[in-house]
gemmi code that builds the backbone of each chain (N, CA, C; Angstrom):
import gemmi

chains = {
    "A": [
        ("UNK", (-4.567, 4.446, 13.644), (-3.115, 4.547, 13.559), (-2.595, 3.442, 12.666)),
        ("UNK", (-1.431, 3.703, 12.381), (-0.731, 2.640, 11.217), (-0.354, 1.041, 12.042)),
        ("UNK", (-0.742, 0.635, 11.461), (-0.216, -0.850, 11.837), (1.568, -1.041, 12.289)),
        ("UNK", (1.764, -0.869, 10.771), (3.616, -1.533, 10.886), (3.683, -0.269, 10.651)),
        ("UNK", (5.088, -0.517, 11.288), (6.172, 0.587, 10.968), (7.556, 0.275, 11.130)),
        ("UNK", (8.165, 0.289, 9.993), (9.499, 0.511, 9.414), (10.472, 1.362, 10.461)),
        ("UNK", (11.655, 0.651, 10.440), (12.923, 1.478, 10.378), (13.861, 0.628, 9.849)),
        ("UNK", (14.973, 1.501, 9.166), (15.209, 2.800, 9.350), (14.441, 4.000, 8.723)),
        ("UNK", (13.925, 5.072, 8.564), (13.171, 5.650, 8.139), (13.737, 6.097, 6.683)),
        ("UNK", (15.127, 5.859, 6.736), (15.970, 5.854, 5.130), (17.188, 5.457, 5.693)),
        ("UNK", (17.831, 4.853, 4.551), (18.797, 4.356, 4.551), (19.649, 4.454, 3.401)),
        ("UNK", (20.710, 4.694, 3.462), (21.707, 5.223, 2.182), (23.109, 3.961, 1.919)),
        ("UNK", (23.189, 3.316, 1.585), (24.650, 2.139, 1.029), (24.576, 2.262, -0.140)),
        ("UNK", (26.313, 1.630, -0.255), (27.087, 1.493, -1.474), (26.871, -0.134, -2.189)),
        ("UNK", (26.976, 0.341, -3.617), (25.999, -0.497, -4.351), (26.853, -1.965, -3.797)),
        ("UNK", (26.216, -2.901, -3.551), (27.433, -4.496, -3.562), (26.663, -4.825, -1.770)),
        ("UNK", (26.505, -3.409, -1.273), (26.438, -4.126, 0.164), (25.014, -4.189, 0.672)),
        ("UNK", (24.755, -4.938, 2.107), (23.497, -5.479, 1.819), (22.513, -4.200, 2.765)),
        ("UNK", (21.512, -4.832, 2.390), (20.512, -3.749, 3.031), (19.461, -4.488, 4.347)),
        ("UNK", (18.703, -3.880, 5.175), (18.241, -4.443, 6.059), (17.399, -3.606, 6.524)),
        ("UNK", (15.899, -3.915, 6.940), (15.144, -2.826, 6.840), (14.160, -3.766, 7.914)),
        ("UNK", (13.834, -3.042, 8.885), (12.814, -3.681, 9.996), (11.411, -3.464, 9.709)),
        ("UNK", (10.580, -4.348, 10.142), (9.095, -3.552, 10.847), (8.505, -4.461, 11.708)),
        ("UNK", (8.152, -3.394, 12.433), (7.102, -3.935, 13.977), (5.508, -3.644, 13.436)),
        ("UNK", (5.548, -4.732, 14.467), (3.421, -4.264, 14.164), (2.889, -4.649, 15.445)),
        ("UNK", (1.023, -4.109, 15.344), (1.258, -4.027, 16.675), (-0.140, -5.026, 17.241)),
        ("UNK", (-0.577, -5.698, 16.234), (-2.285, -6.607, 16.444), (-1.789, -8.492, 15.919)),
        ("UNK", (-2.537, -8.704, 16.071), (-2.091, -10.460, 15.596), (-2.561, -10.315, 14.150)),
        ("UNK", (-1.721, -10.732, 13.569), (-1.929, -10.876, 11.832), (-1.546, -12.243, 11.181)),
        ("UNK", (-2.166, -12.640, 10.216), (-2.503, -13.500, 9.344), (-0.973, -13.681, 8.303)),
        ("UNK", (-1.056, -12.691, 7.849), (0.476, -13.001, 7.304), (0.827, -11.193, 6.898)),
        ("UNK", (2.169, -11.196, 6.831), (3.125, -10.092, 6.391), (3.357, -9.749, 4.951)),
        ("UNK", (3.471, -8.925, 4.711), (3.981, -8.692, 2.990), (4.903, -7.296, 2.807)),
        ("UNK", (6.077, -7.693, 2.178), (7.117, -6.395, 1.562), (6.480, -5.601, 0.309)),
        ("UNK", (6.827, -4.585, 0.140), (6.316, -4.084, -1.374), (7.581, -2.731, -1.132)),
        ("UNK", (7.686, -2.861, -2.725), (8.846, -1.674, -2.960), (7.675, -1.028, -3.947)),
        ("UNK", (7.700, 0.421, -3.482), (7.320, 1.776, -4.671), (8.420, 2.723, -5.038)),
        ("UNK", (8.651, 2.591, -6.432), (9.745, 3.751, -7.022), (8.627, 5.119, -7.295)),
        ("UNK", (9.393, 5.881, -7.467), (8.758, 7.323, -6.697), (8.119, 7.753, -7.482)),
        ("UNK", (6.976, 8.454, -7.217), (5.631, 8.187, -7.882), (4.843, 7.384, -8.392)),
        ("UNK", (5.267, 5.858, -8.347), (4.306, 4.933, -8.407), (3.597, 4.061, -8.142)),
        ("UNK", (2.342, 2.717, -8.340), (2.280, 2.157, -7.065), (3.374, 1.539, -6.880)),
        ("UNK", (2.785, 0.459, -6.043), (3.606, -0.450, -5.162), (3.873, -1.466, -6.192)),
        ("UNK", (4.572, -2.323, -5.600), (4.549, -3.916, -6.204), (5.063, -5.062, -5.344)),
        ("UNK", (4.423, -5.785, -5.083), (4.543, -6.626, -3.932), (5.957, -7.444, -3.920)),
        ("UNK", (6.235, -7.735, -2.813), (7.942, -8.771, -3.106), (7.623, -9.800, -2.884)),
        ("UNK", (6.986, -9.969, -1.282), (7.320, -11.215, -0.890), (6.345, -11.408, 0.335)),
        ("UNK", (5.783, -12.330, 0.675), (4.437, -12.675, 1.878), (4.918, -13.519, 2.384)),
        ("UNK", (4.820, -13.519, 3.417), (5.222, -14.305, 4.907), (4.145, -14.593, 5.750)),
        ("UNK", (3.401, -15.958, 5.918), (2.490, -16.275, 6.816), (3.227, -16.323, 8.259)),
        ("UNK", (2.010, -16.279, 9.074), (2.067, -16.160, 10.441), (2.821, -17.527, 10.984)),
        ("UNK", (2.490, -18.468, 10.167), (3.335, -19.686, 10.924), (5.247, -19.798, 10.033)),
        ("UNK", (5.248, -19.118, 8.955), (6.574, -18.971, 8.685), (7.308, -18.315, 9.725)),
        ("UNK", (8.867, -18.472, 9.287), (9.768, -17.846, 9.928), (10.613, -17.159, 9.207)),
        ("UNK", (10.692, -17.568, 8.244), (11.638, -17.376, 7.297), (11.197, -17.327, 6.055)),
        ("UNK", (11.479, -16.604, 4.661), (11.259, -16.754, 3.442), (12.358, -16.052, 2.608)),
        ("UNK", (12.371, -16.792, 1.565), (13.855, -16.316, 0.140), (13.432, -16.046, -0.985)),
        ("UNK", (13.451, -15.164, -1.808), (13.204, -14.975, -3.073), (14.490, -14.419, -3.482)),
        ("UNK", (14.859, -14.977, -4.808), (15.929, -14.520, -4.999), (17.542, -13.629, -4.337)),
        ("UNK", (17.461, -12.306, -4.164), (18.199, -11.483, -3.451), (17.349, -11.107, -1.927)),
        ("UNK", (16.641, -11.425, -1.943), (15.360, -10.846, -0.503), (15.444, -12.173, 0.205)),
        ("UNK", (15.418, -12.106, 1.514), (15.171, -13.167, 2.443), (14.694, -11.972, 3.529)),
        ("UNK", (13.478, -12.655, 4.095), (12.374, -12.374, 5.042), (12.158, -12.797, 6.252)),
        ("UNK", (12.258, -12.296, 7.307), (12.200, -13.102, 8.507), (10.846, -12.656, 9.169)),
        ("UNK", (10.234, -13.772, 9.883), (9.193, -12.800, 10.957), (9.290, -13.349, 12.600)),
        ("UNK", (9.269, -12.289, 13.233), (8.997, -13.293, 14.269), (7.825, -12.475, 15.582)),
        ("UNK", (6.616, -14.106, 15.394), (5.167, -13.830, 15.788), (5.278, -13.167, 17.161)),
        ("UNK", (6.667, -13.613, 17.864), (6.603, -13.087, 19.381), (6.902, -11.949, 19.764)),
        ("UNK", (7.911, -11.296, 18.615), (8.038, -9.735, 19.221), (7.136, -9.157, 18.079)),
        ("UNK", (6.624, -9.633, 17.055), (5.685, -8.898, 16.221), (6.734, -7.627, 15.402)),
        ("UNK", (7.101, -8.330, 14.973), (8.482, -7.513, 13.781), (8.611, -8.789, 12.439)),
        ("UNK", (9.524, -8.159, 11.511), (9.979, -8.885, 10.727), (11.071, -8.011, 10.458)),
        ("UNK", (11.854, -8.568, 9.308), (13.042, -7.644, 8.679), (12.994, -8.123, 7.330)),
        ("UNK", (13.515, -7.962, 6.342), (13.540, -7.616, 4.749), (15.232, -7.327, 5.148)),
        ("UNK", (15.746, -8.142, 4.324), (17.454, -8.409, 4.227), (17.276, -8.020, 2.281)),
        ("UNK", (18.081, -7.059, 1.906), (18.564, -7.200, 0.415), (19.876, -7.477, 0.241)),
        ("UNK", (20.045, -8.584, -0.354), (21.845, -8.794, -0.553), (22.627, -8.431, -1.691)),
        ("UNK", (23.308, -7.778, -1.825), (24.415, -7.516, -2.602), (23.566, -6.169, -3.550)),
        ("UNK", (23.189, -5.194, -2.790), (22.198, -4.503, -3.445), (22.975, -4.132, -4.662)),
        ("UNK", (22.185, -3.341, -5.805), (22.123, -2.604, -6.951), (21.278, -1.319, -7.252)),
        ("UNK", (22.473, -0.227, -7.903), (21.832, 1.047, -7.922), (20.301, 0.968, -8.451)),
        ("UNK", (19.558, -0.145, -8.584), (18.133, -0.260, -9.340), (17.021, -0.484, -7.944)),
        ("UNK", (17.817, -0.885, -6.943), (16.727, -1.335, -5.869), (16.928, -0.340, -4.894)),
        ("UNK", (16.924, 1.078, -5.598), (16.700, 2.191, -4.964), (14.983, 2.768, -4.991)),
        ("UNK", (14.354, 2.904, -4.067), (13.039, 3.099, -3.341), (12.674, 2.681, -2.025)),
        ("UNK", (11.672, 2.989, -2.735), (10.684, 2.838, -0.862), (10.175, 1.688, -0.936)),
        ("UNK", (10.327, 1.509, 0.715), (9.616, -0.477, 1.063), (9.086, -0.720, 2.080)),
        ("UNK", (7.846, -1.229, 1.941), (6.706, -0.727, 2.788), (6.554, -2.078, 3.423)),
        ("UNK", (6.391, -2.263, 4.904), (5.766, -3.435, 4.729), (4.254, -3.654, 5.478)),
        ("UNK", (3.355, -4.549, 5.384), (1.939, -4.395, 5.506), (1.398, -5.789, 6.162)),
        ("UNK", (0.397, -5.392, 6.931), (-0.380, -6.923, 7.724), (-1.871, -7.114, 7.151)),
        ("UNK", (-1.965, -8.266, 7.077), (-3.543, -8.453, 6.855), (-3.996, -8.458, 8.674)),
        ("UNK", (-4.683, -7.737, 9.044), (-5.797, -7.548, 9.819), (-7.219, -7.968, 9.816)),
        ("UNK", (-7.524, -8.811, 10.652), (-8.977, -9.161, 10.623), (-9.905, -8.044, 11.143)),
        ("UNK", (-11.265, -7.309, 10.108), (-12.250, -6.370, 10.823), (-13.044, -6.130, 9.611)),
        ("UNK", (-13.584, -7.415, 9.632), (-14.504, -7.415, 9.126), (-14.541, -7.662, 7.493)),
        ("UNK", (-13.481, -8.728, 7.006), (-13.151, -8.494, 6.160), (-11.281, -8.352, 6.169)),
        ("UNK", (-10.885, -9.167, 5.463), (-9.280, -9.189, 5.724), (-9.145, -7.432, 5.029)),
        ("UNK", (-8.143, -6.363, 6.100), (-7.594, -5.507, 5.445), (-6.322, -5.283, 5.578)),
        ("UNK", (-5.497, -5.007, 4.947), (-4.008, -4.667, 4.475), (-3.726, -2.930, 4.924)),
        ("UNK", (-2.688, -2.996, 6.150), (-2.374, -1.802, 6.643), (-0.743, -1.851, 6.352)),
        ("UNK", (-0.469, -0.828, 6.371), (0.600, -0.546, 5.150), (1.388, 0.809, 6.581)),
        ("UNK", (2.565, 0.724, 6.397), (3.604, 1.473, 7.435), (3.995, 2.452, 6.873)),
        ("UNK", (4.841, 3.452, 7.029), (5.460, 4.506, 6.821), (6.412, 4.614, 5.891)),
        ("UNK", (7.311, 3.072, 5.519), (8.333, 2.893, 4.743), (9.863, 3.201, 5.091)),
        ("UNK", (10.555, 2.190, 4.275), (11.824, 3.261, 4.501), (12.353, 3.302, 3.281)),
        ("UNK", (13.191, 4.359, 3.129), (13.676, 4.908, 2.001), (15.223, 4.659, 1.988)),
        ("UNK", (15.167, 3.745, 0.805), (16.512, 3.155, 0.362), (17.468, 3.623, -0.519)),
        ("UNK", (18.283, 3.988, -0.478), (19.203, 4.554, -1.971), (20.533, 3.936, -1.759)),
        ("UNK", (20.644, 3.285, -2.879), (21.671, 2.739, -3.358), (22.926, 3.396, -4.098)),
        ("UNK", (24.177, 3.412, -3.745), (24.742, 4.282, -4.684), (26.234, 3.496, -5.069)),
        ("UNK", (25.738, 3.989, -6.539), (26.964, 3.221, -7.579), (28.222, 3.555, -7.155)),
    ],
    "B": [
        ("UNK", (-5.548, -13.210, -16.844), (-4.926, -12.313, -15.565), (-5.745, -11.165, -14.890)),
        ("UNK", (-5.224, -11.021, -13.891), (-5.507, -9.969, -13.030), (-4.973, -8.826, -13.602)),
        ("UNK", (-5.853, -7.888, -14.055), (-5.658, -6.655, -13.979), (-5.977, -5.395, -13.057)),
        ("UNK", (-5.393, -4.225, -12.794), (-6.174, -3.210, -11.865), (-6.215, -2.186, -12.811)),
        ("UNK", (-7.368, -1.115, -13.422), (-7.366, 0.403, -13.799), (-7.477, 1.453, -12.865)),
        ("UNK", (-6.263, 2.526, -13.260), (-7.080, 3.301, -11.939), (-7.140, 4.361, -13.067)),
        ("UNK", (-7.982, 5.807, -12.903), (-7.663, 6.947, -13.859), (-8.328, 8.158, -12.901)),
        ("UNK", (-8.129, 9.259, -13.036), (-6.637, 9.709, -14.655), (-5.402, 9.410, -13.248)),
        ("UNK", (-4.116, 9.547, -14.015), (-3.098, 9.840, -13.517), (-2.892, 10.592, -12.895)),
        ("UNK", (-2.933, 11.909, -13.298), (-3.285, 13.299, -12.672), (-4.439, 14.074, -12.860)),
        ("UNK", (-4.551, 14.872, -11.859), (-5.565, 15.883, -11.721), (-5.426, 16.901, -10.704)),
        ("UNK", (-5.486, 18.109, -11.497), (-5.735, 19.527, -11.224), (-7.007, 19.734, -10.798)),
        ("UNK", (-7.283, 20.165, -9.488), (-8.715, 20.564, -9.212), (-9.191, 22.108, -8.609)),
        ("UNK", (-9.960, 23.122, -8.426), (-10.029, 23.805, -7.836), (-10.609, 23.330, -6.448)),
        ("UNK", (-10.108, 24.621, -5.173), (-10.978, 24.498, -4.029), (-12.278, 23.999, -4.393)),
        ("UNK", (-13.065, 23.288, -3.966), (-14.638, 23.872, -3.891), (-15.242, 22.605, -4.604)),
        ("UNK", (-14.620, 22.135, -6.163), (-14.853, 21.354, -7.009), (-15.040, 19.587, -6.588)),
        ("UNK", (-15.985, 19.137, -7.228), (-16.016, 17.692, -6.789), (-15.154, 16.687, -7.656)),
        ("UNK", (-15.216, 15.764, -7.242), (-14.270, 14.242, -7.319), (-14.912, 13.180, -7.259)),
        ("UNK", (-14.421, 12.673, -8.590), (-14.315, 11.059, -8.626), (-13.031, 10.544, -9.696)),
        ("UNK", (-12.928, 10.044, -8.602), (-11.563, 8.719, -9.249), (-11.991, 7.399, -9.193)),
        ("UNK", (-11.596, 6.637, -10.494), (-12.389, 5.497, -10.872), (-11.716, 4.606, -10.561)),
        ("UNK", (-11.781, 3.079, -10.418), (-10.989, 2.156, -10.412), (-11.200, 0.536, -10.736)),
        ("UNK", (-11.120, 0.066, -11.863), (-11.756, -1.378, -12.221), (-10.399, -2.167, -11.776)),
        ("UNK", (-10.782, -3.470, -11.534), (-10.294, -4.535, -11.723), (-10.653, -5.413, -12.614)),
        ("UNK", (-10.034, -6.242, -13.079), (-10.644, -7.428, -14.528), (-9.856, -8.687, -14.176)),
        ("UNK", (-10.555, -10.018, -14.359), (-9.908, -11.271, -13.725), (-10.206, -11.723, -13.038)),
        ("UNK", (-11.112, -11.011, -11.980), (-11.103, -11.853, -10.562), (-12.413, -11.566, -10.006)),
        ("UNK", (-12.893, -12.187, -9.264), (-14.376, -12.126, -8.425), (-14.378, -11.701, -7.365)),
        ("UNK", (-15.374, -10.737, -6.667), (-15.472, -10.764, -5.289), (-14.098, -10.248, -4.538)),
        ("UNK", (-13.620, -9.071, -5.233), (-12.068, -8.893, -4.322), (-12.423, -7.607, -3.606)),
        ("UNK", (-11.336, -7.558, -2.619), (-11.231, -6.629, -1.631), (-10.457, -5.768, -2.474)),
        ("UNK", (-11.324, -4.482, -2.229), (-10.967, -3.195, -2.781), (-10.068, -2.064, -1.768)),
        ("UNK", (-9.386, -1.478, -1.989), (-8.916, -0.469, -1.219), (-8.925, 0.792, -1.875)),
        ("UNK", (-8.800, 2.130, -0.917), (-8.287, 2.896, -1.480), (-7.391, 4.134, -0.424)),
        ("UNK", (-6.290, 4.357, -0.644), (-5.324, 4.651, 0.032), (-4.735, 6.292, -0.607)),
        ("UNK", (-4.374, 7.133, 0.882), (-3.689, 8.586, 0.149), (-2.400, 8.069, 0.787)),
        ("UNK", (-1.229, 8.718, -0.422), (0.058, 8.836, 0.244), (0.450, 9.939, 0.427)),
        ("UNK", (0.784, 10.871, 1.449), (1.648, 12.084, 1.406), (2.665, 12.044, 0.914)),
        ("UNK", (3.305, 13.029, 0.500), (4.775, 13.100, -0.533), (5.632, 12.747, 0.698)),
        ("UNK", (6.297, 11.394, 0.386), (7.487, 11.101, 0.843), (7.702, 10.302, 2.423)),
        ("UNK", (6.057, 9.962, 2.258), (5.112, 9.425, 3.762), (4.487, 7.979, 3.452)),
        ("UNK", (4.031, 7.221, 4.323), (3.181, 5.558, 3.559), (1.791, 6.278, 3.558)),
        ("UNK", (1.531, 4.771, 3.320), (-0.234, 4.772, 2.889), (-1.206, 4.898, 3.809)),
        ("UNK", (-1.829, 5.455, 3.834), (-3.163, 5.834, 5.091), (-4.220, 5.274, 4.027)),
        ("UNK", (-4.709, 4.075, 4.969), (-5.801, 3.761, 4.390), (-7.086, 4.450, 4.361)),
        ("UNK", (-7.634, 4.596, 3.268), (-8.962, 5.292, 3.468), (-10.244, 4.925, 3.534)),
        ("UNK", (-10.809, 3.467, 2.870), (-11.441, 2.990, 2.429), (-11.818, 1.494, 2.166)),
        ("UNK", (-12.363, 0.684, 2.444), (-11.940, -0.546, 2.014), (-13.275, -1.416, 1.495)),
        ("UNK", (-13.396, -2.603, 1.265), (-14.911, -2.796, 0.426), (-14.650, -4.256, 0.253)),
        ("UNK", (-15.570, -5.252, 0.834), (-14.989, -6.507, 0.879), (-16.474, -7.098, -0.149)),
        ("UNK", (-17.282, -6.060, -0.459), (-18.740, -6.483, -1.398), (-19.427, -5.490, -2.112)),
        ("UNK", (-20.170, -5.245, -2.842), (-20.784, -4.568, -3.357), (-21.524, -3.874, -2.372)),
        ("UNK", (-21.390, -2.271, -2.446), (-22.215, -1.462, -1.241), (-21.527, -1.402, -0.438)),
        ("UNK", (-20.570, -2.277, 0.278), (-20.224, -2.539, 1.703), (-18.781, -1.313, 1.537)),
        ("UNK", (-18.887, -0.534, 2.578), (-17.800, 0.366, 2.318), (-17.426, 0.415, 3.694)),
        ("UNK", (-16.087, 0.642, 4.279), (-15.710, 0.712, 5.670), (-14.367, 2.524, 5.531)),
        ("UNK", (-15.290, 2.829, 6.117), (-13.852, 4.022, 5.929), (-13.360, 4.313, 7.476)),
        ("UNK", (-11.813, 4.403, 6.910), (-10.553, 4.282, 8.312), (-10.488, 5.366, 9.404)),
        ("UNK", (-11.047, 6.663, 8.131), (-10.899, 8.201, 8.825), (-11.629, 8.604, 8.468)),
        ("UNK", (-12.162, 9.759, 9.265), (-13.026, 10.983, 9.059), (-12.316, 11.484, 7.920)),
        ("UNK", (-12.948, 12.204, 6.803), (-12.421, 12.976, 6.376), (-13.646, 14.032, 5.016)),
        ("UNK", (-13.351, 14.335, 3.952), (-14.029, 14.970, 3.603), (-14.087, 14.047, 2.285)),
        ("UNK", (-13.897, 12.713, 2.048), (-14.087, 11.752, 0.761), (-15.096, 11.000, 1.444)),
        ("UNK", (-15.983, 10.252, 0.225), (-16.804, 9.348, 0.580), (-16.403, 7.942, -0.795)),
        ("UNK", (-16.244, 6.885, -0.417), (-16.688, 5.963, -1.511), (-17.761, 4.858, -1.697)),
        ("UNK", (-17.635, 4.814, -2.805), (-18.633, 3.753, -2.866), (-18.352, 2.827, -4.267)),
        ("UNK", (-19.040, 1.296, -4.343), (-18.619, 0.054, -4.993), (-20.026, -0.102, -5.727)),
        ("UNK", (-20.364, 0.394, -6.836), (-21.537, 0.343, -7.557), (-21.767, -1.262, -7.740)),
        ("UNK", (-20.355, -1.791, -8.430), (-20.243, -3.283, -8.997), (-18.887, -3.853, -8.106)),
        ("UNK", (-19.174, -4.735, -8.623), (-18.206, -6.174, -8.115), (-17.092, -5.361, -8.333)),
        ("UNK", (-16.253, -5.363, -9.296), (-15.076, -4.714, -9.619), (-15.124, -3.470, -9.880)),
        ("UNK", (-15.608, -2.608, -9.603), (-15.512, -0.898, -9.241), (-15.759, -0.362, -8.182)),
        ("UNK", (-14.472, 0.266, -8.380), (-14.484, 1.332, -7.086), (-13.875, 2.834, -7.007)),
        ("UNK", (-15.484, 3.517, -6.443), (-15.047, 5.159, -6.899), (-14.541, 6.061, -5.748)),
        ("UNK", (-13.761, 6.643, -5.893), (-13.616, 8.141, -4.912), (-14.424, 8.943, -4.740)),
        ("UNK", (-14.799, 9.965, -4.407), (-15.299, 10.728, -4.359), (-15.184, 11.979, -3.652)),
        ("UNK", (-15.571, 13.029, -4.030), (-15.996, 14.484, -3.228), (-16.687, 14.804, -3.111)),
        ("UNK", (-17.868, 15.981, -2.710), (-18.453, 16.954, -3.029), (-17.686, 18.292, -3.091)),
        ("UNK", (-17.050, 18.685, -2.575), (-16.389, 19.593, -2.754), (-14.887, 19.532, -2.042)),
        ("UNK", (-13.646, 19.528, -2.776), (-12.298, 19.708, -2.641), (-11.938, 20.239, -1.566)),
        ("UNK", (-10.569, 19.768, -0.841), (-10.241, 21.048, 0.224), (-8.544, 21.009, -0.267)),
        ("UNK", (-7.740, 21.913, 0.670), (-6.683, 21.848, -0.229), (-5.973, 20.688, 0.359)),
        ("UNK", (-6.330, 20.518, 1.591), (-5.835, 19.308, 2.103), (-6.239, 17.666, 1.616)),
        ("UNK", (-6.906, 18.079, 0.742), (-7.165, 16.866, -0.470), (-5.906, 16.437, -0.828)),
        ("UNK", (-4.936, 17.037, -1.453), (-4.175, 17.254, -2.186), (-3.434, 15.725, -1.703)),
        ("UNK", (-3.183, 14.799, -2.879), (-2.195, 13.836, -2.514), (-1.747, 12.757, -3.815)),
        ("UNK", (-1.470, 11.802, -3.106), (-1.266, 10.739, -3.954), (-2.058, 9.375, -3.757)),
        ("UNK", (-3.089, 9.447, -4.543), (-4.372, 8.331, -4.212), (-4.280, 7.007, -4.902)),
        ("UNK", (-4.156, 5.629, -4.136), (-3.790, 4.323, -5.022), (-4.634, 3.758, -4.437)),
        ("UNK", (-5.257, 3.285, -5.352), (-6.179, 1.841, -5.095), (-5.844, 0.423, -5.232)),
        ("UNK", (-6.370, -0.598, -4.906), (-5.839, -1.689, -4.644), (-6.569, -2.840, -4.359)),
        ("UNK", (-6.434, -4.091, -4.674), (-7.284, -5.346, -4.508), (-6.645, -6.723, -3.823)),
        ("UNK", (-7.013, -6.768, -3.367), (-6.349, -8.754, -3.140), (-7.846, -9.455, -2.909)),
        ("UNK", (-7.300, -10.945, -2.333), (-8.631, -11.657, -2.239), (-8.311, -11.844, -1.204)),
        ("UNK", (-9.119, -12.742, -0.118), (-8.457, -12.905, 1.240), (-7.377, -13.096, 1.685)),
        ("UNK", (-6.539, -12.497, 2.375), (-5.357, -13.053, 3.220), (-4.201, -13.275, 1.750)),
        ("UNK", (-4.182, -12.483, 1.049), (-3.000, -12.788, 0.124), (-2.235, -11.182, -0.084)),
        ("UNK", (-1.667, -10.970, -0.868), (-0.920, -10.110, -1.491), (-2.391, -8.711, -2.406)),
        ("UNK", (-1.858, -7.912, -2.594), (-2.458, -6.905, -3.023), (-1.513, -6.453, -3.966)),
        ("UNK", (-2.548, -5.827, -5.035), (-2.306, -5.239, -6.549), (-2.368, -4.009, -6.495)),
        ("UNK", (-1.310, -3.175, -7.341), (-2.190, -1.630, -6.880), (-2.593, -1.173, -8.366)),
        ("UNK", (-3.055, 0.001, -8.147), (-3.118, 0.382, -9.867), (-1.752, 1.666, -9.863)),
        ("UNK", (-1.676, 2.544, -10.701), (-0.523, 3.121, -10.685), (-0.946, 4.852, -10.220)),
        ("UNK", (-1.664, 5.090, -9.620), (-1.848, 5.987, -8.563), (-2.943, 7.189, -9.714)),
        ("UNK", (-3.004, 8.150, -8.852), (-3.911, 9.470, -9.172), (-2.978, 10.584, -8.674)),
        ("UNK", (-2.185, 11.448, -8.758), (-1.966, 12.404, -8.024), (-2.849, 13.666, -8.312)),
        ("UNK", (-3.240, 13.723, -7.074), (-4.412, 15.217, -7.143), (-3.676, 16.554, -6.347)),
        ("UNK", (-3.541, 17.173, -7.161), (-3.237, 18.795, -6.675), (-4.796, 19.672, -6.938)),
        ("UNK", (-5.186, 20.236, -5.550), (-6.113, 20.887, -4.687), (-5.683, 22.443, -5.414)),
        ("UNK", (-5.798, 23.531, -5.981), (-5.309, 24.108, -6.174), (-6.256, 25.634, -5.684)),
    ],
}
model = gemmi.Model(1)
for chain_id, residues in chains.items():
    chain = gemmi.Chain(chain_id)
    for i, (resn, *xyz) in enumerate(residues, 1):
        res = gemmi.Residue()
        res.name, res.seqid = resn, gemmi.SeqId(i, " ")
        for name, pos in zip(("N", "CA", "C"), xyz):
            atom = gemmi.Atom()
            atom.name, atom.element = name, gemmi.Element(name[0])
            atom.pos, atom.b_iso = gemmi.Position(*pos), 0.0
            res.add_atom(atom)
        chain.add_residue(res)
    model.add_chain(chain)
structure = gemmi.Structure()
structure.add_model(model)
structure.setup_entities()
């Protein structure tokens, strides 16, 4: 079964306002990572969050995690009709070998 | 730099027909390989993963097999197609405990 999983499963706002997008997971992990895919292509990573962070900022993205309920959230501020896609987020898992399990996504659209 | 290849982009296959989808990396040593189907409009189900040469771990039963000839390659495979093949296949690398690269996918229509 999938590790994380996202909600909202899509989400639709007007361009300027912010966006907010959850995921739960469900094993002890090493660290977190966002990735946005525009449609049909891969991914591309945003932003990684270790297990002892709480918090992280990149530019318009700020990242929260928190180890005790085993969630994080992905905040976009002041979105733009361009940061319309899908945003996945994923755990490194220990088994044998660090692997990267990847959630369901949610689907963002921004509108001008 | 790190690069990922994946090829082809697309592919048309019949029922029945076999598969391979290729995938290099260039830049880096010893990385963890993936390889992942997406359903249209669904996340990634991992399929595959490869932390060494030979060493292959697969997530699900299914009707693909892979395998890691070299350090930086990694193939798909079939023997024969089903239609439930049919998807959107991305491969992918990181090194331990970091971020992952993808290449820019395969979509396979089973036809």
């Amino acid at each position: 079964s999938q590790q994380g999983e996202e909600d909202p499963q899509a989400l639709s706002i007007q361009e300027g306002e912010n966006a907010t997008m959850n995921c739960s997971y469900k094993t002890s992990i090493n660290n977190l990572q966002w990735y946005r895919q525009n449609s049909g292509r891969g991914l591309v990573h945003l932003i990684l969050i270790r297990s002892n962070e709480r918090e992280k900022h990149s530019g318009r993205l700020r990242v929260t995690l928190d180890t005790s309920k085993k969630s994080s959230s992905l905040l976009i501020t002041a979105s733009r009709a361009a940061d319309t896609a899908s945003y996945f987020c994923a755990t490194d898992a220990y088994g044998g070998g660090f692997k990267t399990i990847f959630g369901a996504g949610t689907r963002l659209f921004v509108k001008a | 730099s790190q690069t990922i290849h994946q090829w082809p982009a697309t592919l048309v296959q019949p029922v029945g027909s076999p598969l391979s989808l290729e995938c290099t990396v260039e830049g880096t040593s010893n990385p963890n390989l993936y390889w992942y189907r997406q359903a249209a409009g669904r996340g990634l189900q991992l399929l595959f993963y490869s932390v060494g040469i030979g060493q292959i771990s697969s997530e699900v039963p299914q009707n693909l097999s892979a395998s890691r000839p070299q350090d930086r390659q990694f193939i798909l495979s079939s023997k024969k197609l089903l239609l439930s093949d049919s998807g959107f296949y991305l491969c992918a690398w990181n090194n331990r405990a970091t971020e992952a690269f993808f290449g820019q996918g395969t979509r396979l229509t089973v036809v």
